[in-house]
N, C-alpha and C positions, 0 to 999 in steps of 0.2 A: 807896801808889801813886806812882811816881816821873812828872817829865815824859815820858818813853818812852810811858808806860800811857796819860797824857794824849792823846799826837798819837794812838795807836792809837785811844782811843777817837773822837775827832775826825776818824779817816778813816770813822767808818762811815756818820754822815750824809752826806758828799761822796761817799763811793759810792752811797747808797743817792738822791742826789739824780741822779745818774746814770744809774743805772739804772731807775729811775723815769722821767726824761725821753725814754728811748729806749724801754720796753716801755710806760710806762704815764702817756706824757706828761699828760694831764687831771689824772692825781693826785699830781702831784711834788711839791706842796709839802705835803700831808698827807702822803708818805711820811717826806721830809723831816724836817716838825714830828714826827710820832710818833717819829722815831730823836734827835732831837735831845731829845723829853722823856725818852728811855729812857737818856741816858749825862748831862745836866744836873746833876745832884746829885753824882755823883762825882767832876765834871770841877772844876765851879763850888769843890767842897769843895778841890780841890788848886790851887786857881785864885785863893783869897779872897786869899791874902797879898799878890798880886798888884794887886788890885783892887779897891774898895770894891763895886764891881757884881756879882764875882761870891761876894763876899760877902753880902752881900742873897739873893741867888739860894737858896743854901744853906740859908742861915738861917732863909727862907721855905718851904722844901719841909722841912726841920727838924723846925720848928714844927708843919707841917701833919699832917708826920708822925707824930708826938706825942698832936696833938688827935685823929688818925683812929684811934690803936693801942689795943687793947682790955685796956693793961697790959700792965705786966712791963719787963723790960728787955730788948727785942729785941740780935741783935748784929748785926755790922756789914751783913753781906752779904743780911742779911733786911731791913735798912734800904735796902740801895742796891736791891735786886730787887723790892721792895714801892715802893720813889719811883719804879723805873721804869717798873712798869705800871699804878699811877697815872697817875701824869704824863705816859708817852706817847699816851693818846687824848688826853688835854687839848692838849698841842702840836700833834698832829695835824689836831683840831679848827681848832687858830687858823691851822695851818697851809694847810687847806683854802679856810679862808673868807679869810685874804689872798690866798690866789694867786686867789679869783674877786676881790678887790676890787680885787688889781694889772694884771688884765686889763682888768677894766672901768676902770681911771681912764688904762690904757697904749693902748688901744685906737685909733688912729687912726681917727676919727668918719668920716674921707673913706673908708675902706677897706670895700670890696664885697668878703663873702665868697664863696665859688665857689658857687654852688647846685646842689642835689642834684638839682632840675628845671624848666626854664622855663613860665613862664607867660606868651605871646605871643597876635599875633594873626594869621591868616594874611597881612596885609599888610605883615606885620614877619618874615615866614620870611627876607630880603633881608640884616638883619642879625645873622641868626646863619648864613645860611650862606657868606657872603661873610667874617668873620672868621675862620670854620673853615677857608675854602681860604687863606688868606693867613696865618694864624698854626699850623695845622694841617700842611695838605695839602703847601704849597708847600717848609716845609723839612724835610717829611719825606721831599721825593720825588716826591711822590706826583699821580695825575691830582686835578683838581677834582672833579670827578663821585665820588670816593672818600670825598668828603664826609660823603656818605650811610652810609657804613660806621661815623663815628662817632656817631648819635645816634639815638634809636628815637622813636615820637612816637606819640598817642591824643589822642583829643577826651575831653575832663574832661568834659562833659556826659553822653553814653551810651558810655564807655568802650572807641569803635570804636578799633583800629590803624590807623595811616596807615602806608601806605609810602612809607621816606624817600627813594630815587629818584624818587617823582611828586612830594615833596616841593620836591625841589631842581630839579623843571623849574619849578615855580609860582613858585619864589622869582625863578629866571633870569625867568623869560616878566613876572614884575612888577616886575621892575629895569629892567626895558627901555622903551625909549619906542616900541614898535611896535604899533602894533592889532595885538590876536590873535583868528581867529577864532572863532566862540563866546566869548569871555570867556575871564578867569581865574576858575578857583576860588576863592570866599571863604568857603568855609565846607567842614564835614565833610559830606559826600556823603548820613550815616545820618540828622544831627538836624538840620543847616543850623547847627550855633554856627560863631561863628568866632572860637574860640579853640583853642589847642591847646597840651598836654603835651609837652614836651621832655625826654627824659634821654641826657646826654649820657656817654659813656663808652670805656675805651680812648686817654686824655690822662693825660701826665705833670703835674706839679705846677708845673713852668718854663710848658706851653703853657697851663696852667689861667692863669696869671700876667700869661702875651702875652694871652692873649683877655679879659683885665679891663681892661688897657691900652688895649681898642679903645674907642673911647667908645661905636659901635653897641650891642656886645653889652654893654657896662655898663649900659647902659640898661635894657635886658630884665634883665639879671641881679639888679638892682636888685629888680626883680618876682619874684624865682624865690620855688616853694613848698617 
C-alpha cells in the first residue's frame, strides 16, 4: 500500500467526522474514533518508517493480534479486517467518552442553555414577555400582542391551560404602576398555585441567543425544567 492508499484511507475518518457533525452531531467523535480504529493498523503499518509513534501503534495492535488469533498463520488482509473490527469499538469507545469530557472541561460555566420549558411565577410573566416583544416580535415585524402566538403555558400543579393572550394582559397590567380594579391574578384560576409552565416555541436559534442575552429572561431561564 503506497502513500495514495494512505491519504484515501485518511480521508474517511474526516468525512465521517463530517458527516457525523451535521446528521449525528452528539456522536461525532465515536464516529470518528470507530473509523479511525478501523483504518489504524494499516495506516500506522505504512507510517512506522516515518515515525517512532506510529510504529508503536502497529506493533501494538500486532501483538494483540497474535495473542487474540486462535493459530495458524493468518494472511494479510484477515490481519488488517480482523484489527479493524476489533479496534474500531475500542476507538469509538474512547472516542465517545473524550468528546463527553471535551465538552465538559470546554463548556463555558457562564452559559445558560435554552430550556425546553420555563418554570416562573406569575409575577414574573413581565420578564418573559417583554423579551419576547423586543428580541422576538419587534424584528420580526411583528405587533407585541403576537407575543402570545409564541409560547403556550399550564399550571404544573393541576395541569389547567392558560391562555397566553390573558397571559400577556396580566404581565402588561403588572408592569404597570396603575391600580387595577379588582386586582391582578396571582395564581391559576383551578388550584390557586402560582406558578406556571412555559414552552416556548416557533424561534430561530439566533432569537433563542438574543433572548439569553436578556438578563430578565436569563434569569427564569436559569430555572427552566
Amino acid at each position: 500500500m503506497n502513500l495514495i492508499s494512505v491519504l484515501f484511507f485518511l480521508l474517511l475518518p474526516v468525512g465521517a467526522y463530517f458527516a457525523a457533525k451535521r446528521f449525528y452531531p452528539e456522536f461525532v467523535w465515536a464516529v470518528t474514533g470507530a473509523c479511525v480504529g478501523m483504518i489504524i493498523t494499516p495506516v500506522s503499518e505504512n507510517l512506522l518508517r516515518y515515525s517512532d509513534v506510529f510504529a508503536r501503534i502497529y506493533f501494538f495492535h500486532q501483538n494483540a493480534f497474535e495473542a487474540l488469533s486462535l493459530g495458524g498463520r493468518a494472511g494479510y488482509l484477515h490481519f488488517v479486517i480482523t484489527n479493524g473490527i476489533v479496534w474500531g469499538p475500542v476507538y469509538g469507545f474512547l472516542g465517545f467518552h473524550l468528546g463527553r469530557l471535551r465538552k465538559r472541561c470546554f463548556l463555558n460555566p457562564r452559559e445558560v442553555p435554552f430550556p425546553g420549558t420555563l418554570l416562573l411565577k406569575f409575577k414574573e410573566l413581565s420578564d418573559l414577555t417583554f423579551p419576547l416583544m423586543m428580541c422576538v416580535c419587534r424584528p420580526r415585524g411583528l405587533e407585541n400582542t403576537d407575543a402570545a402566538k409564541l409560547f403556550e403555558a399550564h399550571c404544573p400543579k393541576c395541569a389547567a391551560k392558560m391562555d397566553p393572550d390573558v397571559l400577556l394582559e396580566v404581565a402588561a397590567l403588572s408592569a404597570g404602576s396603575l391600580p387595577v380594579a379588582g386586582g391582578i391574578p396571582q395564581g391559576c384560576p383551578h388550584c390557586g398555585s402560582r406558578k406556571l409552565a412555559i414552552k416556548l416555541f416557533d424561534l430561530t436559534d439566533d432569537e433563542k441567543q438574543n433572548l439569553l442575552k436578556d438578563k430578565f429572561f436569563k434569569k427564569i431561564a436559569k430555572k427552566g425544567i
